[in-house]
N, C-alpha and C positions, 0 to 999 in steps of 0.2 A: 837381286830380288828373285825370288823361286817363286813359280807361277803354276796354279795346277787350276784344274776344272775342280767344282764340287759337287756331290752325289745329291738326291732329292732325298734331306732329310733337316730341312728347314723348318722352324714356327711358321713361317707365311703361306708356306703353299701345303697343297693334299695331297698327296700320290693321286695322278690318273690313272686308270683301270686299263690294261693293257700295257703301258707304257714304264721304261725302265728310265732311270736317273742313272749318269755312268760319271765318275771322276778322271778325268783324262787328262793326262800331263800337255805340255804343249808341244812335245813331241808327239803324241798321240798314243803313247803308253798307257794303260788304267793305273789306277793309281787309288790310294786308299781313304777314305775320310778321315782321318787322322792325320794324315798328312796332309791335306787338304784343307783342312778349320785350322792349321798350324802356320800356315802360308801367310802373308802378309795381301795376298790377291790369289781371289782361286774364282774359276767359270764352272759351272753345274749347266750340263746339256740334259734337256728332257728327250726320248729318245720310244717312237710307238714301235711295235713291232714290225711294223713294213713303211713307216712312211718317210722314216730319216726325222734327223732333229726338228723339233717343233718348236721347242722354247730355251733361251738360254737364260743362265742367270747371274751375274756377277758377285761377287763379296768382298770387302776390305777389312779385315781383321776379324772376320768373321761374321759381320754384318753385311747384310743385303746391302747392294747398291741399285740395283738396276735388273730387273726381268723383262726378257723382251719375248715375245709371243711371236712366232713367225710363218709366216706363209708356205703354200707348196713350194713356194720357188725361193725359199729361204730369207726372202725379205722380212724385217721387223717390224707384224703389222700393228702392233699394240706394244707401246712400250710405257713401261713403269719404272719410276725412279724414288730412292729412299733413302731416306736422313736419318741416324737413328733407329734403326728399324722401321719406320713408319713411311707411309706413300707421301712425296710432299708433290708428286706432279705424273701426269699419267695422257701418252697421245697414240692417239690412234691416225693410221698412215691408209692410202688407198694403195690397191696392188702394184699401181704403177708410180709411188714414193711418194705421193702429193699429202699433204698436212690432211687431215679429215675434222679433226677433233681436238683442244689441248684442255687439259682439266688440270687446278688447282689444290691441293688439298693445306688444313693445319694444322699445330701439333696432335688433335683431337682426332683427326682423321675426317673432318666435316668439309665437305669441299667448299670455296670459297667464290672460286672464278672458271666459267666455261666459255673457252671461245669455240665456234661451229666456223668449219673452214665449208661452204658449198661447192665454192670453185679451187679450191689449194691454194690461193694468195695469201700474201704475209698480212692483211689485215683480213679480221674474220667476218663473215656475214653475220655473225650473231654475238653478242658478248654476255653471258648470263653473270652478272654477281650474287652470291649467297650471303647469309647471314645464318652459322650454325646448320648448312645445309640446306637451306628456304632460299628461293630466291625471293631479290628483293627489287632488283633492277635490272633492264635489260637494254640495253642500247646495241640496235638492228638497223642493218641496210636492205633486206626484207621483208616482207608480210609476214604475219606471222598469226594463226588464227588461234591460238589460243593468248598470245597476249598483245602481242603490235598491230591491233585488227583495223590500225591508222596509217599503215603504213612505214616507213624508214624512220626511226626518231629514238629518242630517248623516252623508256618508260618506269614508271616504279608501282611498284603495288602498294595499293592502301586500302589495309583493309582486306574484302574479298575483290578486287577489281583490278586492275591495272588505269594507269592512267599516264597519259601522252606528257609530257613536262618539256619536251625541245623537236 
């Protein structure tokens, strides 16, 4: 299987201002977008003028897989992954690798489920579920002053309110 990077000329993303897209083999040769969308797997490095690779992006037959967003220190501090073309799941990481954030999405692109990591543990201090994008429930292990104003529990909204249920 032949592996190449591929250039920033995707549906999903925009060209950022300053910043070049470069197709690079994985020898590190450039390489052409043609051969590249031809690959069975190709990597697209976003690349600013001074600051070294910022974003990578994966492809499988020429569909997005996976764009990861990356820090100074080349950590992947937002990462998006895709089915189809479409986001089915998207998490953001703190500098030092710790979970921050994990979101949900459907085939619609409507997110469904957010978990809020506060401290990086595998369970989340916060679990937001949507319906079409709305939440509709939240089930928290803390305060929470726009809807868990009860404390730790189970809540769902009804209506304009929120209400306590466990």
């Amino acid at each position: 299987m032949r592996r190449v990077r591929l250039p920033l000329t995707d549906r999903v993303n925009v060209p950022i201002p300053g910043c070049a897209a470069r197709a690079v083999s994985d020898s590190g040769a450039t390489t052409d977008e043609a051969a590249a969308r031809a690959a069975s797997f190709a990597r697209r490095v976003t690349v600013p003028r001074i600051d070294g690779v910022i974003a990578t992006a994966e492809f499988e037959s020429g569909e997005m897989e996976s764009l990861f967003d990356l820090s100074e220190d080349g950590k992947a501090i937002r990462r998006c992954f895709y089915e189809g073309g479409r986001m089915v799941r998207r998490e953001y990481y703190t500098r030092d690798g710790r979970i921050d954030a994990r979101e949900l999405f459907d085939g619609d692109g409507s997110i469904t489920e957010q978990m809020i990591h506060f401290h990086g543990g595998e369970t989340p201090d916060m679990h937001w579920f949507f319906k079409k994008g709305v939440p509709q429930k939240l089930v928290t292990q803390v305060l929470d002053k726009r809807a868990a104003k009860e404390g730790p529990g189970t809540y769902e909204k009804q209506g304009l309110h929120w209400v306590k249920i466990q």
